[in-house]
N, C-alpha and C positions, 0 to 999 in steps of 0.2 A: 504494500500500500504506500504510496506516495503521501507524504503530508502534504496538506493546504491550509492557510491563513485565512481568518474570516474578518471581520473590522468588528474591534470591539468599542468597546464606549470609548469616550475619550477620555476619561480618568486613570485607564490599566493602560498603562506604558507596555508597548511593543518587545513579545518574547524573542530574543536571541536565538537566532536556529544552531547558533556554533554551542549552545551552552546547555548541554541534557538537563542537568538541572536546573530548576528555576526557584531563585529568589534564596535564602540562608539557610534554608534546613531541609532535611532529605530525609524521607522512611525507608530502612536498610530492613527489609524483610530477609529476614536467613529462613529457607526451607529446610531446616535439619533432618527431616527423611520424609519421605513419602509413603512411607509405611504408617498405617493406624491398625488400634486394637478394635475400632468399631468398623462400623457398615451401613454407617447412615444412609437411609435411600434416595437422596438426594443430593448427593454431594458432587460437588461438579466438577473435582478432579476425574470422576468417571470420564470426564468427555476425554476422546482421544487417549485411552486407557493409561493417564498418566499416575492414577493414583495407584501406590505400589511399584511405579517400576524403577524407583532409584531409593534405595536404602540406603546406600553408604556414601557418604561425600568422598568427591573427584581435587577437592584443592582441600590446602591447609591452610590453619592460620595465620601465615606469615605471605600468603600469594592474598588471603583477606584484606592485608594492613597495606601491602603493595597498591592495592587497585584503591583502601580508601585515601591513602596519602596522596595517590596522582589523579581522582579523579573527584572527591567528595573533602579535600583539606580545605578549611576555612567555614565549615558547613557543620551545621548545629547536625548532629546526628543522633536518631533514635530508632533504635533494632524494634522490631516484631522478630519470635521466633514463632516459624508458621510451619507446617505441616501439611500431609498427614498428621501425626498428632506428634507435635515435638517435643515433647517429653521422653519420647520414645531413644530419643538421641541425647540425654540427657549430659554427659562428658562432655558436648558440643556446646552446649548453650553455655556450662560453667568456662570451657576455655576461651569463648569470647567476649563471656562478663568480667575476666580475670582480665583478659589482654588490653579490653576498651574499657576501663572503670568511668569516665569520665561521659560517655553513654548514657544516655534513656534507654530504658528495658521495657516493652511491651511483652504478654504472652498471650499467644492466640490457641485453646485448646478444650479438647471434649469435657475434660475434668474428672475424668477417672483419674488419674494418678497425681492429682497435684499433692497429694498428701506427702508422696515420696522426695517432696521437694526440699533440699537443705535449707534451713531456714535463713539463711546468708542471702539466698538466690531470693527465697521471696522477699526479702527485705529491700533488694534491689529491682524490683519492680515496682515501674507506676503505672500500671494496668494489664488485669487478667481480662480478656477475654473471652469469657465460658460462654461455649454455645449450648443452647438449651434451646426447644420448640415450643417450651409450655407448661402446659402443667404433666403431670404422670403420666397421663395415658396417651397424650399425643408425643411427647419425646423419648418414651419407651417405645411406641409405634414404631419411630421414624428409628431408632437406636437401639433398641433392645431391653429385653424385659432388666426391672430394676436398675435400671442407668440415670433417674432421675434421681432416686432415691442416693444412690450411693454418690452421684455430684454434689445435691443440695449436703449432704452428711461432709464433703471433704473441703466446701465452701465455708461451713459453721468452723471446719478445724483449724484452717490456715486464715483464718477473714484478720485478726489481729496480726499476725505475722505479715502479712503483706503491707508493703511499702507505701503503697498508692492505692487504687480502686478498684474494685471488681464489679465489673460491667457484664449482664448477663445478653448474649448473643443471640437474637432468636431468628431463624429462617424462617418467616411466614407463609408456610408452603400451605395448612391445612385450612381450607375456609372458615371451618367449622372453631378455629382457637375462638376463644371465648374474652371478654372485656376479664371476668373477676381472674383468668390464667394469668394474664398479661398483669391486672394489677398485680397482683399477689408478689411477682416478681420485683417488681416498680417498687412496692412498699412495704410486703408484709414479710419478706423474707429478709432479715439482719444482716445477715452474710452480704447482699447485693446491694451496691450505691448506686446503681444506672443499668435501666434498659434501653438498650437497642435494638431495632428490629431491623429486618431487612425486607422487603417485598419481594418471595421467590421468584429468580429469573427460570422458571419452568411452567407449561403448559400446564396450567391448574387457575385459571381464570374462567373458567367456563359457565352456563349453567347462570346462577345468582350468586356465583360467591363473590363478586366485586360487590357486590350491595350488601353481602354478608360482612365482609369486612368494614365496610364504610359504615353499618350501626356498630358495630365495636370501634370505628376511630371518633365516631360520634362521644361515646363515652367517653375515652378518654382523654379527648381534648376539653371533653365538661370539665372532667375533672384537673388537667394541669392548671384551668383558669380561677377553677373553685376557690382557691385560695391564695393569700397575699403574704402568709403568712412563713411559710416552706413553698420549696419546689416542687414539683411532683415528676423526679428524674426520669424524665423519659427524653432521650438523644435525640431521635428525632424533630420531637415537635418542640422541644428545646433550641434546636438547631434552626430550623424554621423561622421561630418568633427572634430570635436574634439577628437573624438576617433582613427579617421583616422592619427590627426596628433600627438597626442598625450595617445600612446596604453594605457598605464598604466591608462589614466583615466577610460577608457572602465571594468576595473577593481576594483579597489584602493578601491569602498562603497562599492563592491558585492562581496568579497572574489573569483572573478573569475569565480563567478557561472551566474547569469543572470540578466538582464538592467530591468527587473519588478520587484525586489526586495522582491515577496514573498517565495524565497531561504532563503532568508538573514534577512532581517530584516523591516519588513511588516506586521503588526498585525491589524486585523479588528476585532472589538467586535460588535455584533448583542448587540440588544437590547435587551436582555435575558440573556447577558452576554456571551455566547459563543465566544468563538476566531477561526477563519478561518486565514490561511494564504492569501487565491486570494476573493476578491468581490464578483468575479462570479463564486466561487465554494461552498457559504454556502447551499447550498443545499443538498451537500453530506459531511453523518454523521462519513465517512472515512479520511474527509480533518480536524475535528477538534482537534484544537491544544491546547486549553486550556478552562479556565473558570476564568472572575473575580471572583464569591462569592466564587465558591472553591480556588483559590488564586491557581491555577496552569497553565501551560504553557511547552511546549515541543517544541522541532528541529520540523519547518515545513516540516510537507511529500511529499512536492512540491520539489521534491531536482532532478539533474541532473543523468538520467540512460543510461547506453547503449545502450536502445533501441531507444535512441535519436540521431538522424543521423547529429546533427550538426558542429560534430570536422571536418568531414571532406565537410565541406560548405566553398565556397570560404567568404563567409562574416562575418566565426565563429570571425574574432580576433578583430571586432570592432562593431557587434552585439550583440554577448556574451549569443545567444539562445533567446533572446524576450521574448515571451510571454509562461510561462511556463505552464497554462492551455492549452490551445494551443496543445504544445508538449503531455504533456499527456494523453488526451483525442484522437490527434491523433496515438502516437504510443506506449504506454503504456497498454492504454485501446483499443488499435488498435482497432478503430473504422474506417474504410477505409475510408468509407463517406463522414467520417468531417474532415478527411486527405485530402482526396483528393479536395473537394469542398470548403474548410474552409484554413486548414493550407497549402497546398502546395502554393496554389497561392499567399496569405500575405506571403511565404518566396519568388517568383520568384520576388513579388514587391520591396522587399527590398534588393537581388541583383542588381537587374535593378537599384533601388535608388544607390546605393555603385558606378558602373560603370556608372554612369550617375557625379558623383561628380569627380571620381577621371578623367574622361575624362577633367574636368575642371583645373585638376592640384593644387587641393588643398594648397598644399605647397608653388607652388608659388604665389600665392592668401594671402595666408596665411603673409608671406612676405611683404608684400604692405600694412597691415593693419597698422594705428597709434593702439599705446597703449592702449589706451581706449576702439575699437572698441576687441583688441586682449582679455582683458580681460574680456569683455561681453562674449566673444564665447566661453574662456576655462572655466570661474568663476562662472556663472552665478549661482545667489540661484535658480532659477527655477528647473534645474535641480534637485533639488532633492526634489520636490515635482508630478512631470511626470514621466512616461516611457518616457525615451530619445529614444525609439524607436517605430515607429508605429506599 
């Protein structure tokens, strides 16, 4: 795929095409194996049977420190260790927190084994990433009997040993998740600071379940607004109303291009060393952007084209285009299919999300917040470990 420039406002100063990444700080996603102890049925390393087929890393630590001194020096840097489930390479992740101390640590993982985690390692984390679907029965479904059970149990054991936050992950695959699943995560459960969700990129819009979901976003956006008092940690709509009240942030980390960040400044290395811009696009040999041992790196090809219909969306100026797989797979690759069943309906959800907040009057919500509550919503590190948008 050939990149193309679009004209963006004129407030977002013109990206450098010599310069991969953009702007001070960079997400150094380490794949530490491709191997997991689960089976989730939706996991989209399936595509192009990537999940499972590289166990063991191709470079060491010291071709690592090569490629970040010559290609990310001077750049605020902060790891995800992503998988399969990374834990599983667990020697890996200690000798890159030993070698980079001066790093941000993310961990992106199912949450079966955090418990085995040395308590040094979780100390040095500002954000877990536990992916969960819901309540019991729908993430046992998706993951296997008693998998909820025994995450929520290893989230209550490590919650004070951890450094930073634990954000619970949810893939909105099942229509049928329910408003009080979703709460209970958000609020009732101690262990968790923030939900995230994600709107499944798979054929499961069908039918009523867009209107199924849009009465449970109903509720919960009653409830983020219900009170003035606390936040009601939910990333997404969090992410949202701060963009809403505050444009330039919807901007400021993405040079104006998109809230997924693999435009910008998003790098995944497979365990072979390869670099991908998006997660769920190592499968194709057209998305790679570099290589540790060869010590190179180039502008990701995931970049903003005309054939993407989003400047003229009502929710372009505080969405900022989402999920850039998505876009291109639907109208690049014009594939109608996954436009039609896949991307149109995740964008009619997050209209409906946008008028569903601003019906609440943001601003003056906004208003009524003490101090403290105002800078959880605009400040929050979370943000930039998520898409701030589902």
């Amino acid at each position: 795929m050939t990149s193309q420039t679009i004209d963006f406002v004129p407030a977002v100063a013109p990206v450098s095409d010599s310069d991969p990444i953009v702007g001070g700080r960079v997400e150094l996603q380490l794949l530490t194996t491709l191997k997991c102890n689960l089976k989730c049925t939706y996991c989209s390393l399936g595509v192009g049977d990537v999940l499972g087929s590289q166990t063991e890393l191709k470079y060491d630590i010291d071709q690592l420190a090569r490629f970040v001194d010559t290609h990310l020096k001077g750049k605020e840097i902060y790891v995800t260790f992503y998988g399969g489930e990374p834990t599983l390479n667990r020697s890996m992740m200690e000798a890159v927190m030993r070698r980079f101390p001066e790093f941000r640590y993310q961990l992106q993982t199912n949450g079966t084994l955090l418990d085995d985690l040395p308590d040094w390692v979780l100390a040095k984390l500002s954000n877990i990433l536990v992916s969960i679907d819901g309540g019991e029965a729908i993430t046992d479904g998706y993951r296997g009997r008693g998998i909820w059970r025994q995450v929520i149990k290893n989230l209550d054991k490590v919650h004070g040993k951890v450094g930073g936050t634990i954000t619970a992950r949810v893939t909105w695959g099942n229509p049928d998740t329910t408003f009080e699943e979703l709460d209970e995560l958000a609020s009732a459960l101690e262990a968790i600071d923030y939900l995230y969700w994600q709107f499944v990129a798979d054929e499961m819009y069908f039918g009523d379940s867009v209107e199924k979901r849009k009465a449970v976003l109903v509720k919960l956006i009653d409830k983020f607004f219900a009170s003035t008092d606390t936040l009601y940690p939910l990333i997404p709509v969090m992410g949202m109303v701060r963009n809403k009240l505050l444009p330039n942030r919807a901007q400021e980390l993405y040079a104006g291009l998109t809230q997924c960040r693999v435009s910008t400044h998003l790098i995944n290395v497979m365990p072979n060393g390869e670099i991908f811009p998006c997660p769920d696009m190592m499968y194709a040999p057209t998305m790679k952007m570099g290589e540790i041992q060869g010590n190179w790196l180039k502008k990701s090809p995931l970049q903003p084209t005309p054939e993407m219909p989003c400047e003229t969306c009502e929710a372009f100026s505080w969405c900022r285009r989402n999920c850039m797989k998505n876009l291109y797979l639907g109208y690049v690759k014009q594939d109608e299919r996954y436009r039609a069943n896949v991307v149109e309906p995740i964008c009619e959800l997050i209209r409906f999300m946008g008028r569903e907040i601003d019906r609440h009057d943001p601003h003056a919500w906004f208003a009524k917040l003490p101090v403290p509550v105002r800078k959880r919503l605009t400040d929050a590190e979370v943000y930039e470990y998520v898409e701030i948008m589902p």
